[in-house]
N, C-alpha and C positions, 0 to 999 in steps of 0.2 A: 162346563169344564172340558171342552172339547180338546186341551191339550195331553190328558190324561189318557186320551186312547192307543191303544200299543196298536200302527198302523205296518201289514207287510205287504207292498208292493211283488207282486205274485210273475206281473210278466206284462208287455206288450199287448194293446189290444189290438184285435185282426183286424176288425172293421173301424177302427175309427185313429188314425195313424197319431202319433204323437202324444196316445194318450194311455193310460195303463188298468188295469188289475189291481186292485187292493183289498185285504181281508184286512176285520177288525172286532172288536165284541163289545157290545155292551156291558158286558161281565154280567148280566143278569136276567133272565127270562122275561119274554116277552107272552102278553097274556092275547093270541093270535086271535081269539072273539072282537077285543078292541082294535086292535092292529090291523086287522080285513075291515072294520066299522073307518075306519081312518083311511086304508087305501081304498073303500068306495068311492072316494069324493075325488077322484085321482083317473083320468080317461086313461084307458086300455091299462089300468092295474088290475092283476091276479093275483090271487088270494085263497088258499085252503087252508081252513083252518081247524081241519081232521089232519093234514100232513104235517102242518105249521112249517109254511113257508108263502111268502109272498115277493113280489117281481113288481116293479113299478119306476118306471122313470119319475125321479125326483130333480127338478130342476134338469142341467146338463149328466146328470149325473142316469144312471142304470143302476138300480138298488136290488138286491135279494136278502129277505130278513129270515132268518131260522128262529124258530120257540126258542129255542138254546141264547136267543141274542147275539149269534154270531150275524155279522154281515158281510155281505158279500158289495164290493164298490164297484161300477165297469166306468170306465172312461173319466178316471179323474186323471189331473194333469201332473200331480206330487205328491209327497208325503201329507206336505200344507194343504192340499186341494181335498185329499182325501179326511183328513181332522176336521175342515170347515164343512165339510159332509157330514161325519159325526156327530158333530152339534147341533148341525140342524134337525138332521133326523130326531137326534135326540130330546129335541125340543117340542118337535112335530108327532112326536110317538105319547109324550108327556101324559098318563093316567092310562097306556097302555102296556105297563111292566108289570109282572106279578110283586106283590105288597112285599118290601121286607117282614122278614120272618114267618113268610109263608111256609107253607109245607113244600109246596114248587117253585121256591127260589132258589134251592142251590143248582148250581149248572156245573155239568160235571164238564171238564175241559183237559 
C-alpha cells in the first residue's frame, strides 16, 4: 500500500543534482535485531541495533531507517519516486516490524 505513505520532500541533494531529500514513516516500529539481520545481506550497509538506526543504499536510492519507523529517502527523483521506495522497503523489511499489539508498537510522533 505504498500509496498510503505521507511523503515530505525536505530539500535538494548536494551530491547528486536533480534529485531530492524525502522523510516518510512506516507509522510503526521497526524491530532493528531483524532489520541489521536484513541490511546484512546488503554491501557496505550499517546497522546498530543499540542506537536503532541503519544506513544502506537500497537500489538507486540512500535509505536511513529509525526504530521509530521513520525514514529517512536521499536521492529520489519525486513524491512518486519516493512512495515506490516505500513499498519496496516495505516489502523488503516484511517480519521486521514490531507485532501489532505489542507493548513496543506505539510510536510516539
Amino acid at each position: 500500500m505504498p500509496s498510503g505513505f505521507q511523503i515530505v520532500i525536505t530539500r535538494p541533494c548536494v551530491d547528486t543534482p536533480g534529485r531530492f531529500i524525502a522523510e516518510s514513516s512506516f507509522g510503526r516500529r521497526l524491530d532493528m535485531g531483524a532489520a541489521c539481520a536484513k541490511a546484512k545481506g546488503i554491501p557496505g550497509a550499517k546497522c546498530s541495533e543499540s542506537l536503532g538506526v541503519a544506513k544502506l543504499d537500497y537500489g538507486d536510492w540512500t535509505v536511513i531507517l529509525y526504530r521509530s519507523g521513520r525514514v529517512d529517502l536521499r536521492k529520489v527523483r519525486d513524491e512518486a519516486d519516493a512512495r515506490k521506495a516505500m513499498g519496496e522497503l516495505e516489502r523488503w523489511l516484511e517480519g521486521a516490524f514490531v507485532p501489532e499489539g505489542s507493548a513496543y508498537q506505539r510510536v510516539d510522533t
